[in-house]
C-alpha positions in Angstrom: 42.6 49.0 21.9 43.6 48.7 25.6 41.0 51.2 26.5 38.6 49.8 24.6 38.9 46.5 26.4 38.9 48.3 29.7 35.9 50.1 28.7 34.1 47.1 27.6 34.9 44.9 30.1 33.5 48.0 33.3 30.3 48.3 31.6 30.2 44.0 31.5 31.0 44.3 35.4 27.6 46.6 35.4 25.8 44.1 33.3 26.7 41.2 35.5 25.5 43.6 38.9 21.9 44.1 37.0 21.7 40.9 36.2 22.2 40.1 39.8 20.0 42.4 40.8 17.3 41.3 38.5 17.6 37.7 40.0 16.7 38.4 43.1 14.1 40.7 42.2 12.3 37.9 40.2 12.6 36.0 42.6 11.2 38.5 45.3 9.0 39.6 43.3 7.2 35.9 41.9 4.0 36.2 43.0 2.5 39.7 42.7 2.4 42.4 40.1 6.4 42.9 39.3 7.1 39.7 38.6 6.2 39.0 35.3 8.0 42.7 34.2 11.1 41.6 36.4 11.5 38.5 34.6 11.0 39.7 31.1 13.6 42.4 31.6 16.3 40.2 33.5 15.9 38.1 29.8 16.8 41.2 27.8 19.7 42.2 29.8 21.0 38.3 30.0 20.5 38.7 25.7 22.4 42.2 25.8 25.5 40.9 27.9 26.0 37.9 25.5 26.5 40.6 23.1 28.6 42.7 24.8 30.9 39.8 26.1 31.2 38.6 22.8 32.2 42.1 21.8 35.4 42.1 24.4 35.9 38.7 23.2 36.3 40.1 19.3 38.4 42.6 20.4 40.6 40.1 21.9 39.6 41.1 25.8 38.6 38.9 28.5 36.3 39.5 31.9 38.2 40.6 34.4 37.7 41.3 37.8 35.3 44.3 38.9 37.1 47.9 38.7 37.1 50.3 41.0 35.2 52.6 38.5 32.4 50.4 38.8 32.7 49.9 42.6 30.0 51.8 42.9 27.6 49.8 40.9 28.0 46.9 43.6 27.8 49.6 46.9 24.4 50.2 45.2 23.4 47.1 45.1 24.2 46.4 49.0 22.5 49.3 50.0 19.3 48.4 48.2 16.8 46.2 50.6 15.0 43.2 49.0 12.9 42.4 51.8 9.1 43.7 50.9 6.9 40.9 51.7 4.8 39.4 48.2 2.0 41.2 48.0 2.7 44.6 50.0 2.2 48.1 48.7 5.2 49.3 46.6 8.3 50.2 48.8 10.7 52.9 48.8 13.1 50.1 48.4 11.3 49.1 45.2 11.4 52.9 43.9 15.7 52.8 44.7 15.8 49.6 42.5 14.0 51.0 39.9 16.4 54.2 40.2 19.1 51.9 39.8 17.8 50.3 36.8 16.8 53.9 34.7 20.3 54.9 35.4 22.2 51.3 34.6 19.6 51.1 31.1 20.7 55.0 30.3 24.1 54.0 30.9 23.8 50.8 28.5 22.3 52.8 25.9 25.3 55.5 25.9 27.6 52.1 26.1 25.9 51.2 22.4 26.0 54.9 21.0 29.9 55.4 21.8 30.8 52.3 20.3 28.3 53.4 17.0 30.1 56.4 16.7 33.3 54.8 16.6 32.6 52.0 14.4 33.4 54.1 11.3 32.8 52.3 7.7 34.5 49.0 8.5 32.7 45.8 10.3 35.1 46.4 13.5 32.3 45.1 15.8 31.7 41.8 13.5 28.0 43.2 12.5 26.6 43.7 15.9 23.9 45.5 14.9 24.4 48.8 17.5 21.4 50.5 16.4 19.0 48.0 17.6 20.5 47.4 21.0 20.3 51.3 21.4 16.3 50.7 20.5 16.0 48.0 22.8 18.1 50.0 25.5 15.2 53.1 25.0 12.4 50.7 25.4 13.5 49.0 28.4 14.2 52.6 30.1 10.7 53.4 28.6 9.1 50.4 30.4 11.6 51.0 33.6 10.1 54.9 34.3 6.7 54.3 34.0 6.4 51.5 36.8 9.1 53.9 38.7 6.9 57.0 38.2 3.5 54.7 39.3 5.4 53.8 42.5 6.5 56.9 43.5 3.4 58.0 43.7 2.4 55.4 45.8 5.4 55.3 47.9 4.7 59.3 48.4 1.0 59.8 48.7 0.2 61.3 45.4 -3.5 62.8 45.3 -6.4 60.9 43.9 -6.7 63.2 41.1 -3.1 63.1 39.8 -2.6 60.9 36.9 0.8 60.4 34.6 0.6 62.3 31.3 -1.2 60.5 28.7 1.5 58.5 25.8 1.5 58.1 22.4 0.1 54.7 21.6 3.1 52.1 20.4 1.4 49.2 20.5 -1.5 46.5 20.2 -1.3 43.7 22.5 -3.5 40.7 20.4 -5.4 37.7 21.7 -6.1 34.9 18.8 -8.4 32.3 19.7 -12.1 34.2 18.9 -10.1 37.7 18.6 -8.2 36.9 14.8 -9.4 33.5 14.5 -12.4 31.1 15.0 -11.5 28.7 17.3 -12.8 28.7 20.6 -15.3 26.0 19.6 -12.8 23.9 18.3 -10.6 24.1 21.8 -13.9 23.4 23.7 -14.3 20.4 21.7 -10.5 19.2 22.3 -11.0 20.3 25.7 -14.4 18.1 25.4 -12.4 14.8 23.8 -9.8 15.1 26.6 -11.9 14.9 29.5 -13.6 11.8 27.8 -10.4 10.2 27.5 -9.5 10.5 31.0 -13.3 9.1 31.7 -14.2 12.8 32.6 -17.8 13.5 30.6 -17.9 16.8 30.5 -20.5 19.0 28.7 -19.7 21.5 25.5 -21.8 24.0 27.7 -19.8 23.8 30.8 -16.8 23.8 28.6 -17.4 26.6 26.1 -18.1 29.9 28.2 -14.1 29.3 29.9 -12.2 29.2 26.9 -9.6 32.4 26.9 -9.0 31.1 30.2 -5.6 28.7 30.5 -5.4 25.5 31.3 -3.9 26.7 34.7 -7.2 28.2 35.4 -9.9 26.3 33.4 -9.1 22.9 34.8 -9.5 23.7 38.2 -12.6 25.8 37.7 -14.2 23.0 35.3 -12.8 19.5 37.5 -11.5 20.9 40.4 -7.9 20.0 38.8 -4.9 21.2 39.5 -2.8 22.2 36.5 0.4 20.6 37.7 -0.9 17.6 39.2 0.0 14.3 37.2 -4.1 14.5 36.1 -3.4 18.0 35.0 -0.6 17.6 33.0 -2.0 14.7 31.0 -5.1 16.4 30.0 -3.6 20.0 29.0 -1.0 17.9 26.7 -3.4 16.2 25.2 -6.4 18.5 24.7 -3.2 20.3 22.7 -2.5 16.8 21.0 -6.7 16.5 19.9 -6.7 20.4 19.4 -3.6 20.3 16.9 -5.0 17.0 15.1 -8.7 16.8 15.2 -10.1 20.5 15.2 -7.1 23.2 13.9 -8.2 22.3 10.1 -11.1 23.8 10.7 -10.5 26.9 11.8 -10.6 30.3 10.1 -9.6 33.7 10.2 -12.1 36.3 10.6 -12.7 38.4 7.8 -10.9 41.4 8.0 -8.3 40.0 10.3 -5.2 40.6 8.2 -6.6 43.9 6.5 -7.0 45.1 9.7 -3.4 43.7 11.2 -1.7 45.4 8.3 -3.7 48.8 8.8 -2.1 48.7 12.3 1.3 47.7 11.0 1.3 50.5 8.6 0.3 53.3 11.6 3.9 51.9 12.8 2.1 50.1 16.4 4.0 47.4 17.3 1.8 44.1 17.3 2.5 41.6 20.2 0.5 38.2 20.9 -0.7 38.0 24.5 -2.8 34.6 24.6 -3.6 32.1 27.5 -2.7 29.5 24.5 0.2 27.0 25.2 3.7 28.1 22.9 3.0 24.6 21.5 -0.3 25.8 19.8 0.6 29.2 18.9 2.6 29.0 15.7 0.4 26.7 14.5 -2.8 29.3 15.6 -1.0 32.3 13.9 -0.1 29.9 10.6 -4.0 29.2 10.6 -4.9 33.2 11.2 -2.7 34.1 8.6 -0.6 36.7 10.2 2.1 35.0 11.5 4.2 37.6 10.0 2.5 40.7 11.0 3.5 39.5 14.7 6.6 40.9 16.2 6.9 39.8 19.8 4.8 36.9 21.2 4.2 35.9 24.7 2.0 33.1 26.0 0.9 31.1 29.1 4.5 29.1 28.9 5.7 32.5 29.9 3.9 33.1 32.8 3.0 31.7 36.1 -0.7 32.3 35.9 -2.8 32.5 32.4 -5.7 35.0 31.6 -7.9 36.6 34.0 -4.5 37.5 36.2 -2.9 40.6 34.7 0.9 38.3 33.9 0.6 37.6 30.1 -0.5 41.3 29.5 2.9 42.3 31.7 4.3 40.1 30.0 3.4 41.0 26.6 4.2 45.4 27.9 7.7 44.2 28.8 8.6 42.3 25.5 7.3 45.4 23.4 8.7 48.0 25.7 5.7 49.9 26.6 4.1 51.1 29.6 0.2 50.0 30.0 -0.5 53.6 28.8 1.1 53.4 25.7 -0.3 50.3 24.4 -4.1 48.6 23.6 -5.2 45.2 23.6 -8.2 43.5 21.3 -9.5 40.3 23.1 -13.0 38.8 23.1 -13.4 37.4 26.4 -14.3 38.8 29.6 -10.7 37.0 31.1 -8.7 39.2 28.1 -11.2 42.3 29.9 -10.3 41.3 33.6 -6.5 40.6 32.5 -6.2 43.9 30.4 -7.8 46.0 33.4 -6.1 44.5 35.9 -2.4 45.3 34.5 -3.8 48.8 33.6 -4.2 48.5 30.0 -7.4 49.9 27.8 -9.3 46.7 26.3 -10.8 46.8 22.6 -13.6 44.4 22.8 -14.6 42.2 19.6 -18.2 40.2 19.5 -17.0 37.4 17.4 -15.9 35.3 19.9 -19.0 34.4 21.1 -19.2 37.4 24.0 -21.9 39.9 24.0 -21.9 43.7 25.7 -22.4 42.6 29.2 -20.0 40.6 29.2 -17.3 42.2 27.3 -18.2 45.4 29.9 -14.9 47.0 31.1 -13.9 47.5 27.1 -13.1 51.1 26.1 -15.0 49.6 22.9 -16.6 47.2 21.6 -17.0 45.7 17.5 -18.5 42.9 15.9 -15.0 41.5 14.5 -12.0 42.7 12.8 -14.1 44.1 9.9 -16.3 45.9 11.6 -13.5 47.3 13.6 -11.2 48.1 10.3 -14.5 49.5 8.2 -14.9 52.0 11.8 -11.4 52.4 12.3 -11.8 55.9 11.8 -14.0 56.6 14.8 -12.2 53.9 17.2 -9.9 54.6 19.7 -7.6 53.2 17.0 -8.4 56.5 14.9 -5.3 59.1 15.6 -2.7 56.2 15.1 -4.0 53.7 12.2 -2.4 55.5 9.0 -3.8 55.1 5.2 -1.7 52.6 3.7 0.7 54.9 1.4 -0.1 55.5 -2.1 2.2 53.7 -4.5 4.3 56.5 -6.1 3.5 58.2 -9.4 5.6 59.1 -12.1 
């Protein structure tokens, strides 16, 4: 048992350096492209050394101070320079942290696999479920190489020509409002109400064509608002307020949108929200959609410093599933799910229903008229090698 303890408490002395090293990442990394995957990934590993310091604590062990073992886990961490300026091309330094990451991830997953295979019949490890953390673990070193691998080849001049090998598609990243529900009339209407009540008149028209923005975004555009400004504030709560009260009754699910959902589920792709609507509205959107429990993973503009057309909640929404932009597709309707797709480096499924024609849903690898059309054409869609036949009920 002492060498368990030991054991545990080196690879908690690793956790605690990542999660250091994660910090100040996030925090050099705010406002440009890393940020949003920094953040995400700092969350997991928080989440993963809860569990693994309540492990040491089960098996009556305490944190202790850092081993020499380890030692080199911190040297690391010195040697590593934090100092790229927001904004800058990607860094060698940037390329060593990611390094550091792979290894500390592979290391975290062979911490979960030793302590599987020496769990043995009995609950010893108080129903930690060890299997999943090893999944996570796999998708966070999936996630981890493909942005190391992208800046290596900037760091190191690769040519024009040379692009990473092409993945296996794991996932769908999903706006709602006008994507699997009809809605974004109803939120330019509360949107509408709002301004009214502020003394604002504001027409539908001006209203309607920005909605898949975010608050962050459309009030600024629309009023020449700032989000965070006392002004700001009051409106965005309650537009949600009106929205909620007034206008969510009304709204429907496309047809096809849970036929289509479950087609996906059933090709085992991972479904994970990415919407520029508040975490306030989106239970309540998925409730009215009617797939709130299709949806594993959410991630909305409470996440992320910017909403829809910047790239963060489709980062965002990568890093929570796992997935590099290659290995994942998003369905949107507006020209900001197009712009924020492209822009983290993720193919875009287009959908009419939202109100969006061809021109502007331009950018999409695709484009349908809604989820049925898509689901009756799912054959011939970019969807087509990975979105199985339901399984036939056995016989006999």
């Amino acid at each position: 048992m002492d060498e368990l303890r030991t054991y545990l408490n080196n690879h908690l002395t690793g956790a605690d350096t990542a999660i250091a090293l994660l910090q100040r990442c996030a925090e050099n990394h705010a406002h440009d492209d890393y940020g949003a995957f920094f953040r995400t990934l700092l969350e997991d590993v928080r989440a993963d050394r809860e569990a693994l310091g309540s492990l040491l604590v089960r098996v009556g062990g305490e944190h202790g101070p850092i081993r020499k073992a380890t030692s080199w886990v911190a040297d690391k961490v010195q040697r590593i320079k934090l100092d790229d300026a927001p904004g800058s091309a990607p860094s060698r330094d940037l390329l060593e942290i990611l390094e550091f990451l792979s290894l500390a991830v592979a290391g975290k997953a062979a911490l979960w696999d030793a302590l599987e295979a020496s769990a043995g019949p009995s609950d010893r490890f108080g129903g930690l479920s060890l299997r999943s953390l090893k999944q996570r673990a796999a998708a966070q070193r999936r996630e981890i190489e493909w942005h190391r691998r992208a800046v290596a080849a900037d760091v190191f001049g690769a040519p024009e020509a040379l692009e990473l090998p092409p993945a296996e598609l794991r996932a769908v990243l999903l706006d709602v409002d006008g994507t699997l529900l009809d809605s974004n009339d109803a939120h330019a209407r509360a949107w509408v109400d709002a301004f009214a009540e502020e003394g604002r008149e504001v027409a539908f028209e001006r209203v309607r064509p920005l909605i898949g923005m975010g608050g962050d975004q459309l009030l600024p555009a629309l009023v020449g608002v700032a989000a965070d400004s006392d002004e700001g504030e009051r409106l965005e709560r309650r537009r949600g307020e009106i929205f909620r009260a007034r206008h969510l009754a009304g709204c429907a699910p496309f047809d096809g949108t849970r036929e289509l959902l479950e087609r996906m589920r059933a090709g085992d792709l991972t479904l994970v929200v990415a919407t520029s609507a508040s975490e306030s509205d989106l239970d309540a959107l998925l409730e009215a959609a009617g797939v709130g429990d299709l949806i594993e993973r959410a991630t909305s503009s409470d996440d992320v410093d910017e909403s829809k057309p910047e790239p963060d909640i489709v980062r965002a929404a990568l890093a929570r599933c796992g997935c590099g932009p290659d290995e994942a597709l998003m369905l949107g309707d507006t020209p900001f799910d197009v712009a924020a797709a492209g822009r983290a480096g993720v193919r875009l499924v287009g959908l009419r229903c939202g109100g969006a024609g061809d021109a502007e849903l331009a950018g999409a690898i695709a484009v349908y008229d809604g989820p049925r059309d898509l689901l009756e054409r799912l054959s011939e869609s970019p969807f087509a090698l990975f979105a199985a036949e339901p399984s036939a009920p056995p016989t006999g």
